[in-house]
C-alpha positions as CSV (number, residue, x, y, z in Angstrom):
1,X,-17.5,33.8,-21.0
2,X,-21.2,34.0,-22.1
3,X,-20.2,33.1,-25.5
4,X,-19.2,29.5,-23.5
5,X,-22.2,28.9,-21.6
6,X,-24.2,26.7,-24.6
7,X,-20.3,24.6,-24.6
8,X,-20.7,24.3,-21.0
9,X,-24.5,23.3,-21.0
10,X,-23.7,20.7,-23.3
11,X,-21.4,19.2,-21.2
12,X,-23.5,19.5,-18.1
13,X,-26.0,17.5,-20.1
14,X,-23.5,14.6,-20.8
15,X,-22.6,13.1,-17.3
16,X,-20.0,10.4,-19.6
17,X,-17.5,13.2,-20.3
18,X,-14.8,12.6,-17.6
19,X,-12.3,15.6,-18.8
20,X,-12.0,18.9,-20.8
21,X,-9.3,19.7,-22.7
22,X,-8.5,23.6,-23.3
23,X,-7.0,24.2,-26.5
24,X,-7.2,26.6,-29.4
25,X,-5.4,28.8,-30.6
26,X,-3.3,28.8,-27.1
27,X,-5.3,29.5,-24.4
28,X,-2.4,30.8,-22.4
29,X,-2.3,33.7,-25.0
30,X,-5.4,34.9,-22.6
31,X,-5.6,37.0,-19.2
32,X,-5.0,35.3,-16.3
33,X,-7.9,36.2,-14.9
34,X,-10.0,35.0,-18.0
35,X,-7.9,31.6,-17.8
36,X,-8.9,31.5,-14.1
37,X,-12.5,32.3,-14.6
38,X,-12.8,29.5,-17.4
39,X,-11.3,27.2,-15.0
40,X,-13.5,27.6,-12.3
41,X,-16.3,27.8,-14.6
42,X,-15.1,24.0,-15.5
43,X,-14.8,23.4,-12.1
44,X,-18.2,23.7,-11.3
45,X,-19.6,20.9,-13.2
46,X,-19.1,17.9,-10.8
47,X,-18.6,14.8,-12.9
48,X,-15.4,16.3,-14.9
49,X,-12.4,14.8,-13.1
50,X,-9.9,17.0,-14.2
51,X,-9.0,19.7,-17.1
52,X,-6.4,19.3,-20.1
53,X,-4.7,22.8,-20.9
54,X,-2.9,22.6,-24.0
55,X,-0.1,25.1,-24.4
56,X,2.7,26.1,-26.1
57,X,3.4,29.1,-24.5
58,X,6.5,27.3,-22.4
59,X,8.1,26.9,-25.7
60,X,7.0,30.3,-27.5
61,X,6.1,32.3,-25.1
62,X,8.0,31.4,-22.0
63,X,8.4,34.3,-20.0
64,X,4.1,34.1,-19.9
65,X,4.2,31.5,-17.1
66,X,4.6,33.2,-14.4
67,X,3.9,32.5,-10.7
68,X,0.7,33.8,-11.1
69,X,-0.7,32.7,-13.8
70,X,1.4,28.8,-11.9
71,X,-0.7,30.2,-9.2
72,X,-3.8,30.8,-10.8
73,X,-4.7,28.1,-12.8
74,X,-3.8,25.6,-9.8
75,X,-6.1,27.5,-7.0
76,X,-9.1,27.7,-10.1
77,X,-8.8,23.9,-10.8
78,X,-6.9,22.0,-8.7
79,X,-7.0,18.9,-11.1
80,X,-5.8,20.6,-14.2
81,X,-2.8,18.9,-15.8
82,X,-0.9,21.3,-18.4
83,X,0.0,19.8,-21.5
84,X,3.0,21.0,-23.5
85,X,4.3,20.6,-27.3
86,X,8.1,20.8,-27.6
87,X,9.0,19.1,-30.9
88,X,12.5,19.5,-30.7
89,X,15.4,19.3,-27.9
90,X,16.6,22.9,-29.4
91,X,13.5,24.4,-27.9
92,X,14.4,23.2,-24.7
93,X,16.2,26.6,-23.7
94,X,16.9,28.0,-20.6
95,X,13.6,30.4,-20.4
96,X,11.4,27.0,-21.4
97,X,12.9,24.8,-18.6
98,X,12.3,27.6,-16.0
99,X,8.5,28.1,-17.3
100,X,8.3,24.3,-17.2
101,X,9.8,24.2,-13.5
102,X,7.4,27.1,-12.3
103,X,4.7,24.6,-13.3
104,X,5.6,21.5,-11.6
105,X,6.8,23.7,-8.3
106,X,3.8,24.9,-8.4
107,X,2.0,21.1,-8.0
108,X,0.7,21.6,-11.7
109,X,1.6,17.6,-13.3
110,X,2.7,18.6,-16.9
111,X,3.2,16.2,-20.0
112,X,4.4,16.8,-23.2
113,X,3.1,16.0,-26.9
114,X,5.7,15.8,-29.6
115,X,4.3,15.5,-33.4
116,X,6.7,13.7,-35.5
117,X,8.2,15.6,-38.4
118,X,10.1,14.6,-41.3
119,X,13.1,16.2,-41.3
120,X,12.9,17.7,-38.2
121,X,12.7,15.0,-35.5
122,X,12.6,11.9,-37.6
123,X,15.9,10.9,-36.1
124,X,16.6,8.5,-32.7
125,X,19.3,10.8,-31.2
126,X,16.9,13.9,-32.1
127,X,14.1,11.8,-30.1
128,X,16.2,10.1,-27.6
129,X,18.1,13.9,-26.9
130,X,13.9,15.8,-26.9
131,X,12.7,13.0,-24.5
132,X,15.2,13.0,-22.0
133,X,15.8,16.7,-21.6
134,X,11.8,16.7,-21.0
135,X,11.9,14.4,-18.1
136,X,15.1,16.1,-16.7
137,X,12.6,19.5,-17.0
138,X,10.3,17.2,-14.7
139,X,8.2,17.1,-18.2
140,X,6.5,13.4,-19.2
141,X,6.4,12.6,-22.6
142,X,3.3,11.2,-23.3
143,X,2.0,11.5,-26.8
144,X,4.6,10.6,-30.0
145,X,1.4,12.1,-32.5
146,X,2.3,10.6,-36.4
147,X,1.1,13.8,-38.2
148,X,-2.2,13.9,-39.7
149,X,-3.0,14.1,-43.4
150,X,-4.0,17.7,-44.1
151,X,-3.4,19.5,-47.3
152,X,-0.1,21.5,-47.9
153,X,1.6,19.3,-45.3
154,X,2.8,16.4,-46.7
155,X,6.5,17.3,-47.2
156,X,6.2,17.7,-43.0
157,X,4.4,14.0,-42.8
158,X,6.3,10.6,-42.3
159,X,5.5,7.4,-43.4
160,X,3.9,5.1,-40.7
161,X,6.9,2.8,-40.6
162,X,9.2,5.3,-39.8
163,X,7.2,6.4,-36.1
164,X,7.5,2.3,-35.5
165,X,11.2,2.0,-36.1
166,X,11.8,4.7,-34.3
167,X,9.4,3.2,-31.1
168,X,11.4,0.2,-31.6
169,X,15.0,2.1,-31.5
170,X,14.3,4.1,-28.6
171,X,12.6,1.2,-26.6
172,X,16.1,-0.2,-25.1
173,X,17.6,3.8,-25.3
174,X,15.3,5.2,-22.5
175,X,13.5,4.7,-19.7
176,X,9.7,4.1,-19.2
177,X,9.1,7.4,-17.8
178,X,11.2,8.9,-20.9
179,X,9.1,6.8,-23.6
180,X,5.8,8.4,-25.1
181,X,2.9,6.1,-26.9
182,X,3.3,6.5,-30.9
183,X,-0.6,7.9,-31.8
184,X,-2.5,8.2,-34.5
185,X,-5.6,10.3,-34.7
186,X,-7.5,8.7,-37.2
187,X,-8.8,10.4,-40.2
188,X,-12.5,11.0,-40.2
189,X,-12.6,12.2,-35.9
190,X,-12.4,8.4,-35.3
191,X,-10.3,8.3,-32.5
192,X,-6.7,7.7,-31.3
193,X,-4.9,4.6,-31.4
194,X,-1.9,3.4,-30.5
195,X,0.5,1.9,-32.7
196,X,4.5,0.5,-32.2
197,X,6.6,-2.9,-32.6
198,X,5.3,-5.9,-32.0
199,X,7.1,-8.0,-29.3
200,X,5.0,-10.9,-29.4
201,X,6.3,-13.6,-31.5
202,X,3.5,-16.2,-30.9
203,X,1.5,-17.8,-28.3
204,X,0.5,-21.7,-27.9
205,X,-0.3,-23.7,-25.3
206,X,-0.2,-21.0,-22.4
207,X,3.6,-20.4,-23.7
208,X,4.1,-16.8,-25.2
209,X,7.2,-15.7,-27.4
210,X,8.7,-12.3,-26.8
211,X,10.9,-10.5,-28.7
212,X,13.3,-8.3,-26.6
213,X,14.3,-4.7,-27.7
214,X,17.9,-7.0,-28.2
215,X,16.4,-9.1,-30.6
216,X,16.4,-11.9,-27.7
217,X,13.2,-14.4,-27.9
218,X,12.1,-15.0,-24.5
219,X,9.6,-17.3,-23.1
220,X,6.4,-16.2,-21.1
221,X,4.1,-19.7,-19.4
222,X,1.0,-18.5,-18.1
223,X,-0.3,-20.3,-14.6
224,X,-1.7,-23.4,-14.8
225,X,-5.3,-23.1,-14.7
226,X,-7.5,-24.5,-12.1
């Protein structure tokens, strides 16, 4: 844990950061008890509001998350939400859905990041199937990541278009709760942004066009103003 203390200075220093997120490698891959002393080492900083641990042990590694490591992680942070990455309804097996049902009984809120592949889960039933069996495994989808552009990878990558249609297919298939945000992480460490079909047709006059997931055009009038 010494090696983290200059990380952990750093971020004393810099009252504006709100969250950590713990990734890696997989920092489920650790101890427990090294987990739960990074935790509460986070924990003692005051303005970080809660911790990101980024896993994919549930799908890997299943049988690791165990009641006490459930156990551990929530009495070491209580505000640490555990975030998944199931890419595919296949890995959705029996183990994974009891790891990911330890979580949540154990008052840990978990969400899920799915990074689109060609080939792989480039398909609205594939999606549609991956997103519902997450929420029935008391999972949220939250991230739909378009894959970024590193070398050797591009027969994995999608074109851009293909993450929007697949937004727009799934928008009338699922629920809200089912439905992640399509993201792109820019190239260069810019940031994420959000990306999907546009519904707004146009806007004059306090009257807005919308575009249905149906195809229906709908008008929107805005209150009169005083």
């Amino acid at each position: 844990m010494a090696a983290l203390e200059p990380a952990f200075a750093w971020i004393e220093a810099h009252p504006e950061i709100r969250d950590v997120i713990v990734s890696g490698g997989d920092p489920c891959l650790m101890s427990t008890e090294r987990i739960a002393r990074l935790l509460r080492r986070i924990r003692e900083i005051e303005h970080i509001d809660y911790v990101r641990l980024a896993t994919r042990a549930p799908v890997t590694l299943p049988q690791r998350i165990t009641e006490e490591l459930c156990t551990a992680i929530r009495e070491s942070h209580e505000r640490t939400w555990v975030m998944t990455h199931f890419n595919h309804p296949k890995e959705l097996t029996e183990e994974a859905q009891t790891a990911c049902a330890r979580l949540a009984d154990a008052g840990l809120p978990v969400m899920n990041q799915t990074v689109l592949l060609r080939g792989v889960n480039d398909e609205t039933d594939t999606l549609e199937a991956l997103f519902r069996g997450l929420v029935r495994s008391r999972v949220r989808p939250y991230y739909l990541l378009q894959m970024d552009p590193v070398s050797g990878t591009g027969h994995l990558r999608t074109a851009l278009r293909r993450g929007v249609e697949l937004m727009a297919a799934l928008q009338g298939r699922v629920s809200g709760i089912a439905l992640p945000k399509f993201i792109v992480d820019t190239p260069g460490g810019l940031g994420k942004v959000p990306i999907g079909p546009n519904y707004l047709v146009s806007e004059k006059d306090g009257v807005t066009v919308l575009q249905t997931f149906r195809g229906e055009l709908v008008e929107y009038c805005d209150p009169p103003e005083n």
